[in-house]
Residue frames as a rotation matrix with the C-alpha (Angstrom) as fourth column:
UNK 1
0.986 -0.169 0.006 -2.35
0.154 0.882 -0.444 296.65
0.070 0.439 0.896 -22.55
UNK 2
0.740 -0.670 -0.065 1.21
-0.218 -0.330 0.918 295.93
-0.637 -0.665 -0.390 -22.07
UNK 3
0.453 -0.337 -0.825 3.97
-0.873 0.018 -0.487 295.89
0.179 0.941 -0.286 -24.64
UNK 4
0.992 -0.115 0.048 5.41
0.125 0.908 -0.400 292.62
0.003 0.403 0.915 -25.59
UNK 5
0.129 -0.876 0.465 9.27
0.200 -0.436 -0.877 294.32
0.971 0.207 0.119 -26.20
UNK 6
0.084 -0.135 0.987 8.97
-0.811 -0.585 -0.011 295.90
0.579 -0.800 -0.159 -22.34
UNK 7
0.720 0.316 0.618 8.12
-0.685 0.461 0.563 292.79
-0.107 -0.829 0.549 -20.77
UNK 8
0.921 -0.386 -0.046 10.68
0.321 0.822 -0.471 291.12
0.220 0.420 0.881 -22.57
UNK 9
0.194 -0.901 0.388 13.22
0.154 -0.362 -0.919 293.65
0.969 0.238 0.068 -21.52
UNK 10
0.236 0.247 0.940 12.10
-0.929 -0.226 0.292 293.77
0.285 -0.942 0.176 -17.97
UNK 11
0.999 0.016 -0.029 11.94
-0.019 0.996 -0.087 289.74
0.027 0.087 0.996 -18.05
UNK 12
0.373 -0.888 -0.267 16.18
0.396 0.413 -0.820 289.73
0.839 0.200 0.506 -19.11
UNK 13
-0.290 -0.518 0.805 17.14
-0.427 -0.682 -0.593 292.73
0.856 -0.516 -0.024 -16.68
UNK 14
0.633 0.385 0.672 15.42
-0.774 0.326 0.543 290.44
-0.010 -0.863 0.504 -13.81
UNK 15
0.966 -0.217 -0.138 17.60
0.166 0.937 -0.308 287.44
0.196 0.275 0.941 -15.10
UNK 16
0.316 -0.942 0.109 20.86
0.419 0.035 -0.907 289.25
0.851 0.333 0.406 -15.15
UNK 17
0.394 -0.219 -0.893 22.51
0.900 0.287 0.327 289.02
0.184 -0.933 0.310 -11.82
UNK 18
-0.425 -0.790 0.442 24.47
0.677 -0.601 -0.424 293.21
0.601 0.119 0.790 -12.58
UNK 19
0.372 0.127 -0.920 24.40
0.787 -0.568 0.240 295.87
-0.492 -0.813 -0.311 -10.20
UNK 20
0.985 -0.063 -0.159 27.16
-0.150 -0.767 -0.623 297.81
-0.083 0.638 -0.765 -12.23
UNK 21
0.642 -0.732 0.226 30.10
0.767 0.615 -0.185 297.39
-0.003 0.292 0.956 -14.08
UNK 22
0.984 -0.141 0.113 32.88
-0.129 -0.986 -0.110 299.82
0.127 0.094 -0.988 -13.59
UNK 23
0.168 -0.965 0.202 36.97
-0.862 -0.045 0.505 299.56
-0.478 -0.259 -0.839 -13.87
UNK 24
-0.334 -0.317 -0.888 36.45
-0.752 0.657 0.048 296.23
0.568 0.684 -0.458 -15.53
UNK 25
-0.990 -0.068 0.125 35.03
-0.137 0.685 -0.715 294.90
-0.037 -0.725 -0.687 -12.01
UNK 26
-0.006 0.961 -0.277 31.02
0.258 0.269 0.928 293.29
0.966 -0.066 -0.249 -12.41
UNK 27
-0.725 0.144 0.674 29.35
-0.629 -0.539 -0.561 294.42
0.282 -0.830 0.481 -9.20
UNK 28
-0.532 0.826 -0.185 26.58
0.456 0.464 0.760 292.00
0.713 0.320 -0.623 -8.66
UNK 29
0.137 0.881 0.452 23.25
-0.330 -0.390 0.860 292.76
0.934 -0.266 0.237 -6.57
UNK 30
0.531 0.071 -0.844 24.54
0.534 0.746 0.398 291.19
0.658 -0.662 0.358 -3.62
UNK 31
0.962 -0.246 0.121 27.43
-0.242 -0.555 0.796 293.12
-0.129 -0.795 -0.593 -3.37
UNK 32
0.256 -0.770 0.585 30.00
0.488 0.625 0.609 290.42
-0.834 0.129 0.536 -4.40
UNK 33
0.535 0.112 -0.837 32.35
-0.588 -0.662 -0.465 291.20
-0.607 0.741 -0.289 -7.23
UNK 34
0.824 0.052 0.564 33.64
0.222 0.886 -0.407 289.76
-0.521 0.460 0.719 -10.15
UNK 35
-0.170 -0.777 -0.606 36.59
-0.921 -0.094 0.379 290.12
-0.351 0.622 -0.700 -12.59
UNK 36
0.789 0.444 0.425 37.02
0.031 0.662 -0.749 288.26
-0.613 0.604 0.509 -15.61
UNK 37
-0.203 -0.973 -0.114 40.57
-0.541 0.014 0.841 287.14
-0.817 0.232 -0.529 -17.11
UNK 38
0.879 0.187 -0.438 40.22
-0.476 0.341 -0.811 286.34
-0.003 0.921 0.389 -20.99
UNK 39
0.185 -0.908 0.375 42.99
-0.507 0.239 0.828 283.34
-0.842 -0.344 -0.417 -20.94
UNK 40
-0.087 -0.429 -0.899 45.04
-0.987 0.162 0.019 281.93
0.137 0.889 -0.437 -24.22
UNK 41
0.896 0.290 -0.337 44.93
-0.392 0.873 -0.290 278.22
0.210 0.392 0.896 -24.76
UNK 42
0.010 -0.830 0.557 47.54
-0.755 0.360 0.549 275.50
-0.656 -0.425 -0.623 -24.41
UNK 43
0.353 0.370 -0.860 47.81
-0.713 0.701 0.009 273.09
0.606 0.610 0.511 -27.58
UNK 44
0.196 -0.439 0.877 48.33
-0.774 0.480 0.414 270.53
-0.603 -0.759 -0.245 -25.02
UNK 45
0.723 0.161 0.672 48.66
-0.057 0.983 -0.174 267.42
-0.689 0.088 0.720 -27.60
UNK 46
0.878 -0.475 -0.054 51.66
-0.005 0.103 -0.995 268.83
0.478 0.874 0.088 -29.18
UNK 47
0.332 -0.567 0.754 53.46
-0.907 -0.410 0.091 268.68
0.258 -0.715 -0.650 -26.30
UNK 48
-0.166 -0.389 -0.906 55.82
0.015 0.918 -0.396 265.53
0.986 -0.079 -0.147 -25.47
UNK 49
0.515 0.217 -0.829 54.87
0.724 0.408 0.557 263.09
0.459 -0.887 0.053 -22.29
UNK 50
-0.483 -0.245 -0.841 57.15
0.856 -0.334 -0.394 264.86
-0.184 -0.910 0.371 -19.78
UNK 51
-0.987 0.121 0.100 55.71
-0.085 -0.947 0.309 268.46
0.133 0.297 0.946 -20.67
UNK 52
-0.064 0.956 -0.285 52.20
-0.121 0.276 0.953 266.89
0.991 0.096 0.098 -20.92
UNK 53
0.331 0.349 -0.876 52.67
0.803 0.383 0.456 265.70
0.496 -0.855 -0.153 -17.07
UNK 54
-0.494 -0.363 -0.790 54.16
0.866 -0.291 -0.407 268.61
-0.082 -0.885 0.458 -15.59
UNK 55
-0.639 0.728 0.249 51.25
-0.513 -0.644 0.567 271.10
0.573 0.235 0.785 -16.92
UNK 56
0.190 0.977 -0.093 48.68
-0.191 0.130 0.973 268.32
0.963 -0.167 0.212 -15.07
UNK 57
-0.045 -0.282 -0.958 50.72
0.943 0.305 -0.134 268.18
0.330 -0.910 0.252 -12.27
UNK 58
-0.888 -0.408 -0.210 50.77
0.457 -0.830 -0.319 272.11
-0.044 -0.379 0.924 -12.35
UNK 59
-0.385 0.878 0.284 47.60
-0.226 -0.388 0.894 272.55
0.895 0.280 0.348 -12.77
UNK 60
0.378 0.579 -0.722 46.68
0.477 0.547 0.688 270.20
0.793 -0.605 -0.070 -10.11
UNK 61
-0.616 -0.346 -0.708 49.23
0.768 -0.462 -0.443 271.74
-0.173 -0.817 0.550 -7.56
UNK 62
-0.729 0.330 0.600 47.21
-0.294 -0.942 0.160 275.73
0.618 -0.060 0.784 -8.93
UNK 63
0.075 0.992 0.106 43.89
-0.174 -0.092 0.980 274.08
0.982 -0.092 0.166 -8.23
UNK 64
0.174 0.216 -0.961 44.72
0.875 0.413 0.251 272.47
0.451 -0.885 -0.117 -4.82
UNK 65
-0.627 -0.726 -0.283 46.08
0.774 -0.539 -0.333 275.99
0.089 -0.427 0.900 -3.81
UNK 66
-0.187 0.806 0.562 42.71
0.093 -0.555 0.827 277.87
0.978 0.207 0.028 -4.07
UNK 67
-0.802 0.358 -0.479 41.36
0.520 0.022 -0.854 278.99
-0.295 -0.934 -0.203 -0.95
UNK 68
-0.067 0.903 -0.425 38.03
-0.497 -0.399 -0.770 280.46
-0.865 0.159 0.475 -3.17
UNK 69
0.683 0.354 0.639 35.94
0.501 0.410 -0.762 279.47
-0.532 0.841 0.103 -6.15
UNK 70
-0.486 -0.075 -0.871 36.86
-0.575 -0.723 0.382 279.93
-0.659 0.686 0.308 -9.44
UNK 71
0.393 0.714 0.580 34.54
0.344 0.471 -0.812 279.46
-0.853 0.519 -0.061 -12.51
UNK 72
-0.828 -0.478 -0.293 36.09
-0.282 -0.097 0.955 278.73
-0.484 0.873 -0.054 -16.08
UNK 73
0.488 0.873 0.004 33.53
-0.134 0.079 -0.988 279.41
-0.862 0.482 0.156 -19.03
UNK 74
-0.857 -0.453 0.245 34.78
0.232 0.085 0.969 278.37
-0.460 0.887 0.033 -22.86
UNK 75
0.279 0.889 -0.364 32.33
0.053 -0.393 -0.918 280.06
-0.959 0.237 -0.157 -24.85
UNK 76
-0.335 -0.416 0.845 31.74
0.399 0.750 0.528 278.78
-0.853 0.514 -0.085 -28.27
UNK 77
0.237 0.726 -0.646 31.00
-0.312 -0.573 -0.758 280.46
-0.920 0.381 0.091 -31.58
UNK 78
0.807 0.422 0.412 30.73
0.374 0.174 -0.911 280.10
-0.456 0.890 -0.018 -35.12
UNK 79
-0.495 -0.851 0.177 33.94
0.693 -0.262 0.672 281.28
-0.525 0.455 0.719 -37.27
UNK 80
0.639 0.700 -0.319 33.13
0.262 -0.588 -0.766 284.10
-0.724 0.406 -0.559 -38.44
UNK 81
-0.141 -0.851 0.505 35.13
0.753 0.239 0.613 284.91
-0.642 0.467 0.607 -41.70
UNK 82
0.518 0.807 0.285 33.31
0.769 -0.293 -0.569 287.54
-0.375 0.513 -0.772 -43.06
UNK 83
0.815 -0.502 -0.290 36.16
-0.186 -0.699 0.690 290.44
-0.549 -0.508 -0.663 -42.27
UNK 84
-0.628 -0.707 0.326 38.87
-0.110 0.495 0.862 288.04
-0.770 0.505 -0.389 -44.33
UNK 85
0.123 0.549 0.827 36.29
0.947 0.185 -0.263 287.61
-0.297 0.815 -0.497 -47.50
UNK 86
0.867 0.471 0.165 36.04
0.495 -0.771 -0.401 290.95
-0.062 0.429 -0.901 -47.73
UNK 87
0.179 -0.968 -0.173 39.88
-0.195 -0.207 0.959 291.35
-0.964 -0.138 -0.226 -47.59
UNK 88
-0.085 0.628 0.773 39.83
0.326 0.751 -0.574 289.06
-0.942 0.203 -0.269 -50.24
UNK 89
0.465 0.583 0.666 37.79
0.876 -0.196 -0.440 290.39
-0.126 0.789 -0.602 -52.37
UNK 90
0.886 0.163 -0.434 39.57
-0.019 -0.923 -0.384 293.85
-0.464 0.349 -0.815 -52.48
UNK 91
-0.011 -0.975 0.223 42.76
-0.105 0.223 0.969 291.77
-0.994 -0.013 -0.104 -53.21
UNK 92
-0.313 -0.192 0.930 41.13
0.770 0.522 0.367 290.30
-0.556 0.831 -0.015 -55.91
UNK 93
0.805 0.556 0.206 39.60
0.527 -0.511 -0.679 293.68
-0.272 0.655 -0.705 -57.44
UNK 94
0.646 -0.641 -0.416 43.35
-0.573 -0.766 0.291 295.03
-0.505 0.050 -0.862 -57.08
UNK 95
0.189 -0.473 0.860 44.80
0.091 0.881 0.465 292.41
-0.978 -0.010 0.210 -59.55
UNK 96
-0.070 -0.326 -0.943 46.52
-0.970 -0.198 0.140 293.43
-0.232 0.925 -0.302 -62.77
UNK 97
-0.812 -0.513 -0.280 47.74
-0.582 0.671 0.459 289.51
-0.047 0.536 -0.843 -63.51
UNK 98
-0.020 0.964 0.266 44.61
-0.982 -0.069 0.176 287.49
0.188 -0.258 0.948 -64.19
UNK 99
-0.129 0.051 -0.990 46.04
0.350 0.937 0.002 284.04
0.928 -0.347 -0.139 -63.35
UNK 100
-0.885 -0.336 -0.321 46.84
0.388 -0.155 -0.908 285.43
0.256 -0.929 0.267 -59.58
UNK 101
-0.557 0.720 0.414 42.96
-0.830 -0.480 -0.284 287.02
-0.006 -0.502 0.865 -59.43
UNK 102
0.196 0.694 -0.693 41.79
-0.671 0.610 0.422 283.89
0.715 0.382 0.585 -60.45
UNK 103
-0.378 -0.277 -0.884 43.38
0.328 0.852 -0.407 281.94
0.866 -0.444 -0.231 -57.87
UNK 104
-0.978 -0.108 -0.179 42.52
0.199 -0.211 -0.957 284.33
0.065 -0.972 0.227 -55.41
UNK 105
-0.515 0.823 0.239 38.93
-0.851 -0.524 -0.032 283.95
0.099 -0.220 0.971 -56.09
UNK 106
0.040 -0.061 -0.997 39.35
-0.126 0.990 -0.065 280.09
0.991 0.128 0.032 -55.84
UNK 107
-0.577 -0.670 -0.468 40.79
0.292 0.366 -0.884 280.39
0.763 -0.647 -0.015 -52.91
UNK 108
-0.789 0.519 0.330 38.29
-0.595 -0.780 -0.195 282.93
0.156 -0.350 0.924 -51.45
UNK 109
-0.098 0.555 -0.826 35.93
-0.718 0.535 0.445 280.42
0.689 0.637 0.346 -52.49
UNK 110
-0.117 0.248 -0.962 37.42
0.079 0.968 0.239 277.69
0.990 -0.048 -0.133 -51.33
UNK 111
-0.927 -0.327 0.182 37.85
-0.093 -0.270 -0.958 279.38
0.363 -0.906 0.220 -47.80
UNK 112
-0.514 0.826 0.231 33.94
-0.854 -0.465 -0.234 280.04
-0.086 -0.318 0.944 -47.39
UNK 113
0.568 0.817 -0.099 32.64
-0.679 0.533 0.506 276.53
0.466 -0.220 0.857 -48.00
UNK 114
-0.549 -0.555 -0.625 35.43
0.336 0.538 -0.773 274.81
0.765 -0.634 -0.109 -46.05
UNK 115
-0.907 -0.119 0.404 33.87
-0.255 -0.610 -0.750 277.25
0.336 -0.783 0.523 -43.06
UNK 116
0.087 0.996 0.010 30.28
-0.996 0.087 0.001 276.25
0.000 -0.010 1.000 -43.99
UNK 117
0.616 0.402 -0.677 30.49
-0.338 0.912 0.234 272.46
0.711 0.084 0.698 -44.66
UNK 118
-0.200 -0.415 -0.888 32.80
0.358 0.812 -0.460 271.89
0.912 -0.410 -0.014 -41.72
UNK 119
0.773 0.615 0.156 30.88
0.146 -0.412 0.900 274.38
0.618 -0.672 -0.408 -39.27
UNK 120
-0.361 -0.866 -0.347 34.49
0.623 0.053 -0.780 275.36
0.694 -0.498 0.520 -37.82
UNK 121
0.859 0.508 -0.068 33.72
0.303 -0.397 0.866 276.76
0.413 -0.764 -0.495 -33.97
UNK 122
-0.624 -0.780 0.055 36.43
0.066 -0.123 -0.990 279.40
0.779 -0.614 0.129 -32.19
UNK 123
0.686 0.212 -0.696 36.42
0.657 0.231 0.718 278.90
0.313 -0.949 0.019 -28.36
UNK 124
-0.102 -0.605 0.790 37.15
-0.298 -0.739 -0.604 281.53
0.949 -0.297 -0.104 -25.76
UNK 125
-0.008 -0.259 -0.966 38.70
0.833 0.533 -0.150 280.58
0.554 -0.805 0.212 -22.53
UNK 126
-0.191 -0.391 0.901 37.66
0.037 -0.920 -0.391 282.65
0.981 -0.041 0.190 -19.72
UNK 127
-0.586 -0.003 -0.810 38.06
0.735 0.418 -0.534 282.56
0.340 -0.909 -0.243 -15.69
UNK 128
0.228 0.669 0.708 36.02
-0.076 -0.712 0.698 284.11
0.971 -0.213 -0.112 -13.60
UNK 129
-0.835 -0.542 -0.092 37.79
0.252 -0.229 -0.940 285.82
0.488 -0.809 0.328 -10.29
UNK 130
0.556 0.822 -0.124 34.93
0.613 -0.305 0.728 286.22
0.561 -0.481 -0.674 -7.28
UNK 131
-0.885 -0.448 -0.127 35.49
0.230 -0.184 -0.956 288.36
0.405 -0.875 0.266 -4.06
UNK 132
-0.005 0.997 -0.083 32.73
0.737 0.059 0.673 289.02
0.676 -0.058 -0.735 -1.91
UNK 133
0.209 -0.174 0.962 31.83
-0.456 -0.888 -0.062 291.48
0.865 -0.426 -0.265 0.64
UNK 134
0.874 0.469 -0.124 31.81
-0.321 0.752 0.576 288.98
0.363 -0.464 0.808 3.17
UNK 135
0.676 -0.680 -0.285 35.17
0.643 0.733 -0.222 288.02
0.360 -0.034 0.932 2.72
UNK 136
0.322 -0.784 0.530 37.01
0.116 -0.523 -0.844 290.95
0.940 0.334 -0.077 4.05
UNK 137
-0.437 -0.758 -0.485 38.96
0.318 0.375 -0.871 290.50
0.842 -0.535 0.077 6.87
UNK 138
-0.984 0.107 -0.144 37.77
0.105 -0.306 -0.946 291.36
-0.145 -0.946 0.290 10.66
UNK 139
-0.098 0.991 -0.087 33.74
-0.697 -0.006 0.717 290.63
0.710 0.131 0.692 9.53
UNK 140
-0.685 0.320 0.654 32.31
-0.568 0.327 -0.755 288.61
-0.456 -0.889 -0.043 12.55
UNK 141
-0.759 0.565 0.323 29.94
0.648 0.610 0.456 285.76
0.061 0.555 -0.829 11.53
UNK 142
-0.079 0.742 -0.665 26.69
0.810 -0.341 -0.477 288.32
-0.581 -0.577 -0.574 12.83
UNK 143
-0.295 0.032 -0.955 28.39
-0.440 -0.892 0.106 290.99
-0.848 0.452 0.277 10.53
UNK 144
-0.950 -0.228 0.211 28.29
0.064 0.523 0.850 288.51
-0.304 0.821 -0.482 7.48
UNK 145
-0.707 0.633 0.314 24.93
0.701 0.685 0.198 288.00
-0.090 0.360 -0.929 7.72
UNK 146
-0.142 0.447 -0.883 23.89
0.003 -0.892 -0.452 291.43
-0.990 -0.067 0.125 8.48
UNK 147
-0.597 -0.278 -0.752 25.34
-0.579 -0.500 0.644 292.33
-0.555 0.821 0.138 5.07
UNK 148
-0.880 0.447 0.159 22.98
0.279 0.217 0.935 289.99
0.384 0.868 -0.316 3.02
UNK 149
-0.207 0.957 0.205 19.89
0.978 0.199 0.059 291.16
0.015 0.212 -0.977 4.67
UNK 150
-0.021 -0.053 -0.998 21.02
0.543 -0.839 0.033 294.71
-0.840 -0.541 0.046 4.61
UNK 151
0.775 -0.030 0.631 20.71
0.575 -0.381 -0.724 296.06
0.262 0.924 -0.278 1.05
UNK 152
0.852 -0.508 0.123 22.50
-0.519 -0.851 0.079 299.46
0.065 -0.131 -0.989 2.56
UNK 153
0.563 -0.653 0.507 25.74
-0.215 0.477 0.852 297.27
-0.798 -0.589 0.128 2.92
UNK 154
0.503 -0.219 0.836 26.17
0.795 0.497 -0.349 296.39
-0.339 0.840 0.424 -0.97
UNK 155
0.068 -0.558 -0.827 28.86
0.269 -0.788 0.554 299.09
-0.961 -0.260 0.096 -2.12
UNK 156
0.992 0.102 -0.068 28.25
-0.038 -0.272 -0.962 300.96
-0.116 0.957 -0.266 -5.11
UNK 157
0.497 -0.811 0.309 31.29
0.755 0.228 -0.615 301.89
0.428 0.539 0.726 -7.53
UNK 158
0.434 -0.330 0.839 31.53
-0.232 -0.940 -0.249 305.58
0.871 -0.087 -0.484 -6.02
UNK 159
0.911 0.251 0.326 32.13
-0.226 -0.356 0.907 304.25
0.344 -0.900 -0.268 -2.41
UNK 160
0.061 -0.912 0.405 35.21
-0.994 -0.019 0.107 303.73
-0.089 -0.409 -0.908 -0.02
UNK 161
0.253 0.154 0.955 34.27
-0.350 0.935 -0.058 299.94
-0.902 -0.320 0.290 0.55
UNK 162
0.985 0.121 -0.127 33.84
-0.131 0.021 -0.991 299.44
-0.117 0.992 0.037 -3.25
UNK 163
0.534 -0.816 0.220 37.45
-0.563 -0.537 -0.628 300.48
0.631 0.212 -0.747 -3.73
UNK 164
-0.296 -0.477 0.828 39.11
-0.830 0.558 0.025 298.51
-0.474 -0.679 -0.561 -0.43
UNK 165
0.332 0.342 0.879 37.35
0.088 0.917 -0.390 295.12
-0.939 0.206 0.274 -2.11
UNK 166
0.996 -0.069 -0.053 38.24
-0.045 0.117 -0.992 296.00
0.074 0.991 0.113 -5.31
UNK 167
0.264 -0.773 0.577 41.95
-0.936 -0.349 -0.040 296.22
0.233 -0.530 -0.816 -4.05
UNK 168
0.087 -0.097 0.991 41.26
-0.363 0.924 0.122 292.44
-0.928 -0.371 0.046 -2.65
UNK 169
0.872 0.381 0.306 39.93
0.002 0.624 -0.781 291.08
-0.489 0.682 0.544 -6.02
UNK 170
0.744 -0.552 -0.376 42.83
-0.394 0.093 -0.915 292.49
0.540 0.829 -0.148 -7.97
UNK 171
-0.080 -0.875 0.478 45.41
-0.932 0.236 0.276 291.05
-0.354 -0.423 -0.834 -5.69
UNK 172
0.347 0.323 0.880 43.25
-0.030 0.942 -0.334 287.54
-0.937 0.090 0.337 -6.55
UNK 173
0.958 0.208 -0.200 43.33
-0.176 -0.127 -0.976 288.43
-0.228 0.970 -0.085 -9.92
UNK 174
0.262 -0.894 -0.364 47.16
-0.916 -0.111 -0.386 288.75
0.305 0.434 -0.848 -10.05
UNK 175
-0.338 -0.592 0.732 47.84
-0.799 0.591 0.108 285.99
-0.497 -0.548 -0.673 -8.38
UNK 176
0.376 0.879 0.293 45.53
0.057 0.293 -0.954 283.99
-0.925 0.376 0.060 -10.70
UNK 177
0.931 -0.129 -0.342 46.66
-0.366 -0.324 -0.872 285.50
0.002 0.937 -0.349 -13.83
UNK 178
-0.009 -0.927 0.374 50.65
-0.977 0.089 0.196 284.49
-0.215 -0.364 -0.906 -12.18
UNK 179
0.003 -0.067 0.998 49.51
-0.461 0.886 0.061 280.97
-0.888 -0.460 -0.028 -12.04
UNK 180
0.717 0.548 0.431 48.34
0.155 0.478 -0.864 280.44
-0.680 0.687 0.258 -15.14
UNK 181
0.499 -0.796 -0.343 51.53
-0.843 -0.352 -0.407 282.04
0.203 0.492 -0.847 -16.65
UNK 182
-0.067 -0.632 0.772 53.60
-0.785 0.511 0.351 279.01
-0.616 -0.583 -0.530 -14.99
UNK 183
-0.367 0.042 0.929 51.54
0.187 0.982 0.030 276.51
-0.911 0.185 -0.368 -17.17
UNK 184
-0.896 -0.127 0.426 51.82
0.406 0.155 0.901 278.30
-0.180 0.980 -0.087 -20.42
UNK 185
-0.049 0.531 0.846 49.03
0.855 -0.415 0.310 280.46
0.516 0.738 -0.434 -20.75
UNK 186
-0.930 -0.338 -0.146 48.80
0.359 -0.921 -0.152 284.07
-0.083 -0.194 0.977 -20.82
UNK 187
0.003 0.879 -0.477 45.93
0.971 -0.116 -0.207 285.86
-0.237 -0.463 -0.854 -19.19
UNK 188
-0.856 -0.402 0.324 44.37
0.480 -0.851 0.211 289.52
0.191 0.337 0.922 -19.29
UNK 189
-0.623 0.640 -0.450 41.76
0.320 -0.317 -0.893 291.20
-0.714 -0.700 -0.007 -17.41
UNK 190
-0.178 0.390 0.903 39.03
0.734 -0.559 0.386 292.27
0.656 0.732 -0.186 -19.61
UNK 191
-0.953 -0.248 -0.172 38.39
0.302 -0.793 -0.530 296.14
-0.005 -0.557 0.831 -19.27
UNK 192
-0.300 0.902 -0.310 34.71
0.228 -0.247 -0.942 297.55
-0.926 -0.353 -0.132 -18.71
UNK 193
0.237 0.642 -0.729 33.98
-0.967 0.082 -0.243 297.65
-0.096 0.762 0.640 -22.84
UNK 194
-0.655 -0.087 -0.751 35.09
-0.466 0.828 0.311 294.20
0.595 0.554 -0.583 -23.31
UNK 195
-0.901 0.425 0.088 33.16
0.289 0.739 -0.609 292.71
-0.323 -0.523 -0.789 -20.21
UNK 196
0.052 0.925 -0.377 29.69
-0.334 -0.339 -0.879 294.89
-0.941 0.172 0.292 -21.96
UNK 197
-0.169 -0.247 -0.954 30.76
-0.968 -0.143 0.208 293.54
-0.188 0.958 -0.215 -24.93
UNK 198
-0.915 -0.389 0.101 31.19
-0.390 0.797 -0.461 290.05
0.099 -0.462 -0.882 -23.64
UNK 199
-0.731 0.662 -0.163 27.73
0.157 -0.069 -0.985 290.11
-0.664 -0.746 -0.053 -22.21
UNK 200
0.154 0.562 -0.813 25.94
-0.797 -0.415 -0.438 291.58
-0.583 0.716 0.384 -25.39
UNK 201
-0.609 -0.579 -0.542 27.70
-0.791 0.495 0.360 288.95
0.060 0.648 -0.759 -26.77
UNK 202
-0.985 0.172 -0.022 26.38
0.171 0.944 -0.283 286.02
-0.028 -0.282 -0.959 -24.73
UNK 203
-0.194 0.979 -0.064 22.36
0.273 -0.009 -0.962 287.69
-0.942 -0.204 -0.265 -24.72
UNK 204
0.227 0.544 -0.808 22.84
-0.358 -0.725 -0.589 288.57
-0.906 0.423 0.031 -28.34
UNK 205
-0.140 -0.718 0.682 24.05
0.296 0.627 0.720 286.12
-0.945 0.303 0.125 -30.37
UNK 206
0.106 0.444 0.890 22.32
0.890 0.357 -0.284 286.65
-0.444 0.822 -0.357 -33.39
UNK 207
0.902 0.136 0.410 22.73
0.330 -0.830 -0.449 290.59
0.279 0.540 -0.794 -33.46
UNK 208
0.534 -0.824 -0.190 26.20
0.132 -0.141 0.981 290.65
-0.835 -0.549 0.033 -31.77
UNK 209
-0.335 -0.744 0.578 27.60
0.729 0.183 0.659 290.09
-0.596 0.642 0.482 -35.71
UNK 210
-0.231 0.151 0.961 25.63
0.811 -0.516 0.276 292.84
0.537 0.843 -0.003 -37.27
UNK 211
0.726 0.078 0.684 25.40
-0.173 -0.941 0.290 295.69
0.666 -0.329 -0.670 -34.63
UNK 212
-0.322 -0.941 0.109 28.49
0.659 -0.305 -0.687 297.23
0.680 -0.150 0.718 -33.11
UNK 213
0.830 0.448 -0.334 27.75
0.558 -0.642 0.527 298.95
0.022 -0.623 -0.782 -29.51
UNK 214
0.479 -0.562 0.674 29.64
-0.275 -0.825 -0.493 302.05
0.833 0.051 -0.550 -28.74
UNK 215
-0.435 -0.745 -0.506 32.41
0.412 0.335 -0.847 302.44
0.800 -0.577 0.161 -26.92
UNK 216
0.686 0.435 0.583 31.71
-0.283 -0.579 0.765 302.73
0.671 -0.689 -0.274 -23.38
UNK 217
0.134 -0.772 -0.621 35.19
0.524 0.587 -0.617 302.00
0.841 -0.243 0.484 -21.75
UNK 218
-0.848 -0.526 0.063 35.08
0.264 -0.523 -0.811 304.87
0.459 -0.671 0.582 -18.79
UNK 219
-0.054 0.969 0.242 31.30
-0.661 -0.217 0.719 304.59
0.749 -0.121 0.652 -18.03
UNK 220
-0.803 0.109 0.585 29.42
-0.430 0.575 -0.696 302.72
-0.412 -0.811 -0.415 -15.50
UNK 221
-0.450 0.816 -0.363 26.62
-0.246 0.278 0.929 300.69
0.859 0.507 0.076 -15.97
UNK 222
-0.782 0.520 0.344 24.16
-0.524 -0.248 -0.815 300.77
-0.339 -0.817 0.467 -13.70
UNK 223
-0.768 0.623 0.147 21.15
0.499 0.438 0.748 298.12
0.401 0.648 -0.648 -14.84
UNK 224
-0.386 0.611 -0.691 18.79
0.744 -0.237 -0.625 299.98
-0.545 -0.756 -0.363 -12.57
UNK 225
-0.287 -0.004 -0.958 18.69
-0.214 -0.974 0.068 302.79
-0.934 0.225 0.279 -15.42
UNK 226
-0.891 -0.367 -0.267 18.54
-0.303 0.045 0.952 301.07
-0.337 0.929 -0.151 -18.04
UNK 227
-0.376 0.916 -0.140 15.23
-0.705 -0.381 -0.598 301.17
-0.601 -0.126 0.789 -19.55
């Protein structure tokens, strides 16, 4: 008989597209790689008409300048507030004056069902930078295709290739991260715990707020190991 927990962990690790994650750069199974820029917002509706058109004109001029995908994800969550309650609360246990603890257990108060009866949601803004193997210069159309039916072609993290493509991406990356500076928002590579974080995040919603993975900022991940 077969466990129920195994197949379910076998079942996600078939779903998730990772090879291995190393420098901050996603490897996928293909070969292609990724990078991921965590980018800041733009209140764009406090901004006055001319300011308001020369952000969609600059935008429009970044996008028309692409010469590769990019994919923008806004990933939504719940407010958590739990961290600031519990501030809070040690304010109010450190309170000599008892009008000032009393307000600050009003307030505490009034913070936690404002959060609950208006279901406030924070949104992260993040791009996703591609590069493929494919794409590096002097590849013949005959080599291109070699490389997807060649497994032996997909460069691990340890190899020379690996390292020349990674080189490409971050050049994307800067140039990417440049643009987005122009139209007011400030960008930032995530490093190799935030993108396992990230990830735990998006397959774990529900335990992502009550378990805390370890740091693994100088590791690889390999999914092939992972049991």
């Amino acid at each position: 008989m077969t466990n129920g927990t195994n197949n379910k962990t076998a079942s996600s690790q078939q779903l998730i597209d990772i090879e291995e994650i190393r420098d901050g750069v996603i490897v996928l199974k293909n070969g292609a790689l990724r990078a991921i820029l965590m980018v800041s917002s733009v209140n764009f509706s406090l901004k006055s008409a001319e300011e308001q058109d020369a952000i969609i004109f600059g935008y429009q001029s970044f996008l028309n300048s692409l010469d590769f995908p990019l994919q923008v994800i806004i990933n939504s969550r719940r407010l958590k507030i739990d961290s600031y309650l519990k501030t809070l609360s040690e304010i109010e246990k450190e309170q000599t004056n008892d009008l000032l603890k009393m307000q600050t257990t009003e307030y505490s108060d009034f913070v936690k069902q404002l959060v609950e009866m208006s279901n406030i949601m924070s949104k992260t803004f993040y791009v996703v930078v591609p590069f493929s193997f494919m794409e590096s210069k002097g590849t013949g159309i005959f080599t291109k295709i070699t490389s997807i039916l060649s497994p032996k072609n997909v460069p691990s993290a340890e190899s020379k290739s690996f390292e020349k493509i990674k080189d490409q991406l971050l050049q994307r990356v800067s140039l990417i991260s440049s643009s987005l500076k122009s139209l007011g928002a400030k960008s930032a590579m995530l490093k190799t715990q935030e993108v396992i974080e990230l990830f735990y995040n998006i397959y774990n919603p529900d335990l992502s707020d009550k378990e805390k993975i370890a740091d693994m900022s100088d590791i690889s991940i390999n999914t092939k190991n992972v049991s």
